[in-house]
C-alpha positions in Angstrom: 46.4 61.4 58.1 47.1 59.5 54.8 45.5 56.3 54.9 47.8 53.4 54.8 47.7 50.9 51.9 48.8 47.2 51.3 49.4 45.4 47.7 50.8 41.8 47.2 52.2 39.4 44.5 51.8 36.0 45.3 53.7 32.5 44.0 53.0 29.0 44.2 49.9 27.1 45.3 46.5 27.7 46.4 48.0 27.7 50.7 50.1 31.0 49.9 47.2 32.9 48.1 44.9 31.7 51.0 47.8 32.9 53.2 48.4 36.3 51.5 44.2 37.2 51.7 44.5 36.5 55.4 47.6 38.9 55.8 45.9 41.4 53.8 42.3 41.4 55.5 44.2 41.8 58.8 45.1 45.0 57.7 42.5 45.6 55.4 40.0 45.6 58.9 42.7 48.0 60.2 41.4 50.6 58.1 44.3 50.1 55.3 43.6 50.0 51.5 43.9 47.2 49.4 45.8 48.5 46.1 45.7 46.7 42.8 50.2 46.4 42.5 50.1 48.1 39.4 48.8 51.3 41.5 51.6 50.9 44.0 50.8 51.0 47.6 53.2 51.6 51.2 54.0 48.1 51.8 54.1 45.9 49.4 53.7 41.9 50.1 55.8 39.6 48.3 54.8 36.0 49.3 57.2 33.8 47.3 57.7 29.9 46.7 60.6 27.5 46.3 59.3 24.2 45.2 61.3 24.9 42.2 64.7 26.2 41.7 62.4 28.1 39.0 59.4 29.1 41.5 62.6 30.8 43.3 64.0 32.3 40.2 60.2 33.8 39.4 60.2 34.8 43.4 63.3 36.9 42.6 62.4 38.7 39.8 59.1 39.4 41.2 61.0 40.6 44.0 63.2 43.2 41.8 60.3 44.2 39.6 58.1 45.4 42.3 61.4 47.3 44.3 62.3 49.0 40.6 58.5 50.0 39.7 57.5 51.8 43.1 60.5 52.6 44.9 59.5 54.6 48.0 57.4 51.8 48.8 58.5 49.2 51.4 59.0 45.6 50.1 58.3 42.7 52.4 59.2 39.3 51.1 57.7 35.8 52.6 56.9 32.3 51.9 58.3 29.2 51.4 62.0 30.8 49.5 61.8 33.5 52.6 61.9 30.8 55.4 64.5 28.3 53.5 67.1 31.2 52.4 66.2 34.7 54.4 69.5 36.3 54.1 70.1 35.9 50.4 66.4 37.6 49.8 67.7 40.4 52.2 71.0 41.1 49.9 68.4 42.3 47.4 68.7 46.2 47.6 65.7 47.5 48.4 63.7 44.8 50.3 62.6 45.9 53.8 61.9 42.8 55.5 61.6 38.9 55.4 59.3 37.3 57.2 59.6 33.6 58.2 56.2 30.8 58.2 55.1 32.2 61.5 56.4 36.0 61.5 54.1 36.7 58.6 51.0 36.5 60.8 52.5 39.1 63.4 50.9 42.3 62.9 53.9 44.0 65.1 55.8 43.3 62.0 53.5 46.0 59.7 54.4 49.2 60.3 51.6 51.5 62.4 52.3 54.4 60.0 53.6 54.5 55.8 56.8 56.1 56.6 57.5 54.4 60.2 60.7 51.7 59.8 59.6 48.7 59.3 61.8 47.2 61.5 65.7 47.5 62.5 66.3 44.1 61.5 65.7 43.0 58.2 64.9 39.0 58.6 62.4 37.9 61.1 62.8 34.0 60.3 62.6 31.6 63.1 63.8 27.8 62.7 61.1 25.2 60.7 61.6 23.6 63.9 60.0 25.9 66.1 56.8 25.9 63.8 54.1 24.2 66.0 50.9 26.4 65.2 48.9 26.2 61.9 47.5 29.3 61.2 44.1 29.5 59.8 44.1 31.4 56.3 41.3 32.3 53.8 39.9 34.0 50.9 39.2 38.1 51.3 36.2 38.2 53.5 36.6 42.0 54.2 36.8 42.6 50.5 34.9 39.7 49.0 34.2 41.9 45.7 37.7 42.0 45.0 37.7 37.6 45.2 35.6 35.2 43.5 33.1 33.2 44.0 35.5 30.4 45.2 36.9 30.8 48.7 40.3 29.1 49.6 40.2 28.1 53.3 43.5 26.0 54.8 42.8 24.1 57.4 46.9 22.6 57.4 49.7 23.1 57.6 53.5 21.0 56.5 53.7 17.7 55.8 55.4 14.6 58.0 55.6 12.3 54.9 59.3 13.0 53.9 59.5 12.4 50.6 63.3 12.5 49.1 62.9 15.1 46.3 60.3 17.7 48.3 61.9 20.9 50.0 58.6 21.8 51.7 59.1 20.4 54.9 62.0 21.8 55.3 60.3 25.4 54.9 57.1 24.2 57.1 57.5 21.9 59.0 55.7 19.1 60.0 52.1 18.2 59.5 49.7 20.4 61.9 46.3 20.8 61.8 44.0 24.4 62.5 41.4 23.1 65.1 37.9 22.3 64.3 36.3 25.2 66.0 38.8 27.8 64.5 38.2 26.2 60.9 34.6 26.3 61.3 34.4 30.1 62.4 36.3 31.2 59.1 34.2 28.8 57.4 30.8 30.6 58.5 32.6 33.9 57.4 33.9 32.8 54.2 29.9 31.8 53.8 28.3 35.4 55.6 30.7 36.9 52.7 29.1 35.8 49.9 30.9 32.7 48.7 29.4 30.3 47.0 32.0 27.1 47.4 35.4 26.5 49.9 38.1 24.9 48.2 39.6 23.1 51.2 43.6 24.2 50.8 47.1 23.0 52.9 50.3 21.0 52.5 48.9 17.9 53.4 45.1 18.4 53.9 43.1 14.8 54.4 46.4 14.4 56.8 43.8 16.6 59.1 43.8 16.0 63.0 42.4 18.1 66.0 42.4 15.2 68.8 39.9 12.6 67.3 38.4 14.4 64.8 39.6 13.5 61.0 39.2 14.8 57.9 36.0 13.1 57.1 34.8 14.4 60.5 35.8 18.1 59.1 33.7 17.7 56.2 30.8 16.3 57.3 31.1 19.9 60.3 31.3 21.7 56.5 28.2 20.1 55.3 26.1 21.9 57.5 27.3 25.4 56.2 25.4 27.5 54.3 27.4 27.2 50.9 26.7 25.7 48.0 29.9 23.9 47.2 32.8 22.1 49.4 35.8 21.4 46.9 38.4 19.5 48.1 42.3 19.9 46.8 45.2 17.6 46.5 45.1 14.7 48.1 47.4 11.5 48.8 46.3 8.6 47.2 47.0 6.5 50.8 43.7 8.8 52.4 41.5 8.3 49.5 40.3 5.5 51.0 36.5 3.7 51.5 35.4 6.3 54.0 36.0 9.3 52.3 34.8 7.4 48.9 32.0 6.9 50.5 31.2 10.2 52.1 31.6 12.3 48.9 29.8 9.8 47.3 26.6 10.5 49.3 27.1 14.1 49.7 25.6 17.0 48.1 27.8 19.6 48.6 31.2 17.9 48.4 32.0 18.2 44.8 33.0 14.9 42.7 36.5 16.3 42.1 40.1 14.6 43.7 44.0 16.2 42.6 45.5 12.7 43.5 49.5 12.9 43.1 50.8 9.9 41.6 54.3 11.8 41.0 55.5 8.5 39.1 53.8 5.2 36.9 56.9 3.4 37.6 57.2 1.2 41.0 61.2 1.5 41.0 61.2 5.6 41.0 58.3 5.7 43.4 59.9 3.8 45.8 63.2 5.8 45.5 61.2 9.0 46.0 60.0 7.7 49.2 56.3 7.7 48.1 54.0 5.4 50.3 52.5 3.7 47.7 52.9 1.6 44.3 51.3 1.5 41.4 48.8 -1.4 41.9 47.4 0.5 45.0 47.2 4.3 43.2 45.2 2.4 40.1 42.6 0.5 42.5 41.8 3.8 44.7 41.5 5.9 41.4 38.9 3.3 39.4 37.0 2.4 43.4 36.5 6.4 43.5 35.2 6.6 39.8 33.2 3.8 40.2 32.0 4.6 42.9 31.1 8.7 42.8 28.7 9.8 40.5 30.8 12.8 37.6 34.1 11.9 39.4 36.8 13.6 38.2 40.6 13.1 38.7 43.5 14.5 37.8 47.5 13.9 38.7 50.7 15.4 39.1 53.4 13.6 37.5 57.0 14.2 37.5 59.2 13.4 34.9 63.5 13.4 34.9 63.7 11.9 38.7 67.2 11.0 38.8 67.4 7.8 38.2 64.7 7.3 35.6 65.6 5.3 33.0 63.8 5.2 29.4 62.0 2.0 30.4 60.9 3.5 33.8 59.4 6.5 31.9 57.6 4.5 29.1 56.4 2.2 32.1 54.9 5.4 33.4 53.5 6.7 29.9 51.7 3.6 30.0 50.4 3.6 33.3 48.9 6.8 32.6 47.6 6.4 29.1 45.4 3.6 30.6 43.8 5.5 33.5 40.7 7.3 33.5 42.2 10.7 34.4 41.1 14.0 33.5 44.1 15.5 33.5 47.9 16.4 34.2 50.3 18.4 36.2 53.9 18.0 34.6 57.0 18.8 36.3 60.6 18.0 35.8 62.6 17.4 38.8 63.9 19.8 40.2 67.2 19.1 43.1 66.4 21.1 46.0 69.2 21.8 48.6 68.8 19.9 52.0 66.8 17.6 50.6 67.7 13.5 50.6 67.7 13.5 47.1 70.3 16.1 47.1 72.3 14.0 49.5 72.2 11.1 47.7 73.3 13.0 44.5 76.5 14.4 46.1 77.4 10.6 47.4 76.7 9.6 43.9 74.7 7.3 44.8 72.3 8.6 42.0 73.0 10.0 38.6 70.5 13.1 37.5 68.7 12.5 33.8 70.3 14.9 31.5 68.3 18.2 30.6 67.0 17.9 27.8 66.1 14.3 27.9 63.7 15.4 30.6 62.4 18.2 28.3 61.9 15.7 25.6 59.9 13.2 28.6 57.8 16.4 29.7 56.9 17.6 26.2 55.5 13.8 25.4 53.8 13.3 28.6 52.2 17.3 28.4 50.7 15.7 24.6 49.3 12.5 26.7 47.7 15.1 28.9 46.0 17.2 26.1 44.5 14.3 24.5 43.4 13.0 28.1 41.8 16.5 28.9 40.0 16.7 25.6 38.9 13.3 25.7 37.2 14.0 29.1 35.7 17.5 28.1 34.4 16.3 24.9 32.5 13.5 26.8 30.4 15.8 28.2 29.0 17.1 25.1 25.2 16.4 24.7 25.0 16.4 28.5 24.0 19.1 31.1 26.0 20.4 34.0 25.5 22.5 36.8 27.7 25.7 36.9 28.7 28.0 39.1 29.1 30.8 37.8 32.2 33.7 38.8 32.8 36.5 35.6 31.4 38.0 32.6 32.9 39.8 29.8 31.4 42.0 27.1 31.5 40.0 23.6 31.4 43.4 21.9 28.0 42.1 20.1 25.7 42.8 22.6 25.7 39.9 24.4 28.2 39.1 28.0 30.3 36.0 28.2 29.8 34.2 31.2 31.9 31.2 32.7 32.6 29.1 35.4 33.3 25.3 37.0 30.9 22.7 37.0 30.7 20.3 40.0 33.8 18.3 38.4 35.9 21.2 37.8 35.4 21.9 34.1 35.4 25.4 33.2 32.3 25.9 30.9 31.0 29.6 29.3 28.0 30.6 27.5 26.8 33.4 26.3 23.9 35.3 27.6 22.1 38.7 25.9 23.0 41.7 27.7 19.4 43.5 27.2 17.5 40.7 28.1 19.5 39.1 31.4 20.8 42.3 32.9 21.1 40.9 36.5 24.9 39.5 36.9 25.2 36.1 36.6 28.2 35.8 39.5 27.6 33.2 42.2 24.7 31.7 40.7 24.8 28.0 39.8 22.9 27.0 36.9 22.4 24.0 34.8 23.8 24.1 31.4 23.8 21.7 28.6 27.0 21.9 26.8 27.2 21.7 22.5 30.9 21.7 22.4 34.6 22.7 23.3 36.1 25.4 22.3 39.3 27.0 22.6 41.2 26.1 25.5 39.2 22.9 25.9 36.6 25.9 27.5 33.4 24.2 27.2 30.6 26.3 25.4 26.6 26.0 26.4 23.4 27.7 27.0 21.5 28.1 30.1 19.1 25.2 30.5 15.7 26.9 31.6 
């Protein structure tokens, strides 16, 4: 019998890719194959995102180019654009099935043999509303040679905030949490596998609750794991508060790094987006967690062309962020999604959008605020030492293998180590490195500190 195989493309943020390793060691333990997508394989997994009216655009076009280049294989599409618009995804010719937030996880929906049905109907989408479980997701552990040294792990799910511009709710749901016991068991895994560091991953994550257990309670459960690393992702300002300050600052393992959305410097479009905070509070919990964490890093996403946002309201924001010690930026222009408030309130008129390319013009400034922000940062480590962790090498073609990797606060540093002399791989070993300057892509560039 011809062993199955699985391949995937995934879109969007660190949840889906955690999501899509999951879906793929289930089958993976099965006996299937994993397949690079370029190789082709029976079922192909598309696991698509819509927190753009481009991430959809990208989704579809993924969609077609994977149907086009292997033909005979079956094509099933999920993810956030699966759950919030299943039927136009299925009026693509050639897509198999769509899976909703839950159906994904199903492994009656994964056919038992390559050239069994897949199934007689084509979308398996149940409301957002009836989403009540979070399921726990992770890195490969089956396959941890064809990961990194960096394991994803989500321990949430959807977000109850309801801000009036975001479309992810809408897709899943509203905040849930993957209990403590489950999220510990795939957190010993990820660690049996070889991973050096868990990069904590979900909608909402420090929004964490399995009956009185909190986020910080997670953590300090993760402390006691056999890893070298606990990362934590994106974060809202309104949880970064003492406790956690605190915590991290104290902790080994934890590593000195927050993603703290501040979406907007001005106090007007903040409190029309519906965020829970103003400026005055998102300033004093970013300079109390510098202050207070030893190498503390932060960076932001920012969103320019809100509708609504005047000139003044984006040079208020410009200056806001020229004047904060962040590391760096996420830009994004606005994008309307359908069903949202926003989108409401655009159809009353109660809100006019910012023309086009005026928002172009506020992205491309604010994108040069962040370049000289990240350089600023990277170049302030030169002269100083930092410890690495170390995931991939590459030949220089002189001998000698290019090896890189994060530091504790997130900067990606490489040095360059002779091949004849260091033949042992450097992968998943941390290592202290004192860095002589920044090259290329603001990629540090060191030697190994002995």
């Amino acid at each position: 019998m011809k062993q199955k195989s699985v391949a995937a493309v995934t879109l969007g943020c660190k949840v889906n890719y955690a999501e899509t390793s999951s879906i793929v060691d289930m089958l993976v333990s099965e006996g299937w194959a994993f397949h690079d997508i370029d190789d082709g394989a029976d079922i192909i997994f598309i696991h698509t995102c819509a927190v753009t009216g481009e991430a959809e655009r990208k989704s579809r076009q993924q969609i077609r180019k994977a149907i086009k280049k292997h033909p005979n294989a079956k094509v099933l599409v999920a993810g956030c654009y699966a759950q919030l618009a299943p039927e136009q995804i299925a009026q693509i010719d050639g897509v198999s099935l769509v899976l909703g937030m839950s159906e994904k996880f199903d492994r009656l929906h994964y056919p038992e043999e390559p050239d069994q049905q897949v199934c007689d109907v084509r979308v398996r989408v149940a409301p957002v509303e009836a989403l009540a479980v979070a399921h726990v997701a992770s890195s490969l552990i089956s396959q941890p040679d064809k990961g990194r040294t960096r394991a994803f792990l989500k321990i949430q799910d959807g977000c109850s905030f309801g801000c009036a511009y975001c479309a992810i709710p809408l897709a899943r749901g509203r905040s849930r949490s993957v209990p403590l016991a489950t999220v510990i068991e795939r957190a010993v895994a990820i660690a049996e596998a070889g991973y050096r560091e868990i990069v904590l991953t979900g909608i909402n994550i420090a929004d964490y609750h399995d009956g009185q257990h909190g986020f910080t309670d997670l953590l300090r459960h993760l402390e006691e794991l056999d890893v070298s690393r606990i990362r934590i992702s994106s974060i809202e300002p309104q949880f970064l508060d003492d406790e956690l300050i605190a915590l991290v600052a104290g902790s080994t393992k934890i590593m000195p790094h927050f993603h703290l959305p501040l979406q907007s410097g001005s106090n007007k479009v903040l409190k029309a987006m519906g965020r829970q905070y103003d400026t005055a509070f998102y300033r004093e919990r970013l300079l109390r967690a510098v202050s207070s964490i030893r190498g503390c890093v932060i960076g932001a996403d920012v969103m320019v062309g809100y509708p609504g946002e005047s000139e003044d309201d984006f040079e208020a924001m410009y200056r806001f962020i020229e004047a904060l010690p962040v590391a760096y930026l996420h830009i994004f222009s606005c994008s309307v999604r359908s069903g949202t408030r926003l989108f409401r309130e655009i159809a009353e008129k109660k809100v006019s959008r910012v023309v086009s390319a005026e928002a172009s013009r506020r992205a491309k400034r604010l994108a040069q605020l962040g370049q000289q922000l990240e350089r600023r940062f990277a170049s302030s480590f030169i002269g100083r030492q930092l410890r690495v962790l170390f995931e991939e090498g590459i030949p220089d073609g002189e001998g000698r293998i290019l090896w890189s990797g994060y530091s504790e606060n997130y900067l990606r540093v490489q040095v360059k180590i002779d091949d004849s002399a260091h033949g042992v791989s450097m992968r998943g070993v941390e290592h202290e490195v004192f860095i002589d300057g920044v090259g290329e892509g603001l990629l540090l560039q060191g030697r190994l500190v002995f």
